[in-house]
C-alpha positions, 0 to 999 in steps of 0.5 A, a space after each residue: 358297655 360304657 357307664 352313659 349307655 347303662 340303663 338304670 334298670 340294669 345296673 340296679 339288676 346286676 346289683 341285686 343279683 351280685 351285691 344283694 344277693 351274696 348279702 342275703 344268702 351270707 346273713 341267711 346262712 350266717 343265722 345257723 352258724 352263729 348258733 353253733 359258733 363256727 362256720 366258713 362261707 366263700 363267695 364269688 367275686 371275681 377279678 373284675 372287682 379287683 382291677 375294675 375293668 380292662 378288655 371287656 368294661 362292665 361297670 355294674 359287674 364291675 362295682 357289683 364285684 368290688 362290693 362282694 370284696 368289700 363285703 367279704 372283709 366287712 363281714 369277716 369282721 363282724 363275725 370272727 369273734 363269733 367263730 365265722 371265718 367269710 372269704 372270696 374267690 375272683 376268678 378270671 374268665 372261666 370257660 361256662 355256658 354264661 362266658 360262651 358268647 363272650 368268648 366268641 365274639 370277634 378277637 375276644 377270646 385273644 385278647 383274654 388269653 394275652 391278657 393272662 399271664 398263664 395263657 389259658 381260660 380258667 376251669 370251673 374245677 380250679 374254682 371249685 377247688 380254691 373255695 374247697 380249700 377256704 372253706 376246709 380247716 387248711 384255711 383255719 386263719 384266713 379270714 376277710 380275703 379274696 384269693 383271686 383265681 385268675 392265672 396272673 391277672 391281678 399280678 401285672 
């Protein structure tokens, strides 16, 4: 949707929900592992808030997106000294029930495909597996990064 076609209510909905939301749980969840003075929290960003656009615009998820990121780097700041490591993933276009009608719209899914380096649509289990490892003890010294889980996407 082009950005004058946008209703405020949407954009602030979408805001709430991605920005808003990764902020409170982050601060919700942060409260317990400053107690213990250790802890890793990864959230989902996704690629659309490191290109900010392309095939399929979106400026509210977009923004939304690329202020997780940000958020991401602002927060590992705020609490590394304190033993809190704060990453992100943004993945690309993930095969889910939410990305189902998107992929069927006319010509959607090829233009996603030729649009990915490695020619597929992303799984939910490379997701899962990419906030497995930075939240492990194998990310112990990555902080404040955004690993993008896109099969080249950010690459071109």
């Amino acid at each position: 949707m082009e950005a004058t076609e946008l209703p405020l209510e949407r954009w602030q909905e979408v805001l709430n929900i991605n920005l808003t939301g990764t902020f409170l749980c982050s601060r919700e969840v942060a409260k317990t592992m400053l107690e213990r003075g250790k802890g890793s929290i990864v959230s989902v960003a996704s690629i659309m808030g490191l290109i900010g656009g392309g095939v399929y615009p979106n400026p509210a998820y977009q923004a939304s997106k690329g202020g997780v990121v940000n958020l991401t780097r602002s927060l590992a700041l705020d609490w590394a000294a304190r033993g809190i490591r704060i990453n992100a993933v943004a993945p690309a276009f993930v095969r889910t029930p939410l990305t189902q009608s998107l992929l069927e719209e006319d010509g959607m899914k090829e233009k996603l495909l030729a649009r990915t380096p490695l020619g597929r649509l992303v799984e939910t289990y490379e997701v899962a597996d990419a906030i497995h490892f930075l939240a492990s003890d194998a990310a112990a010294m990555i902080t404040g990064h955004t690993l993008p889980v896109d099969g080249g996407w950010v690459a071109q």
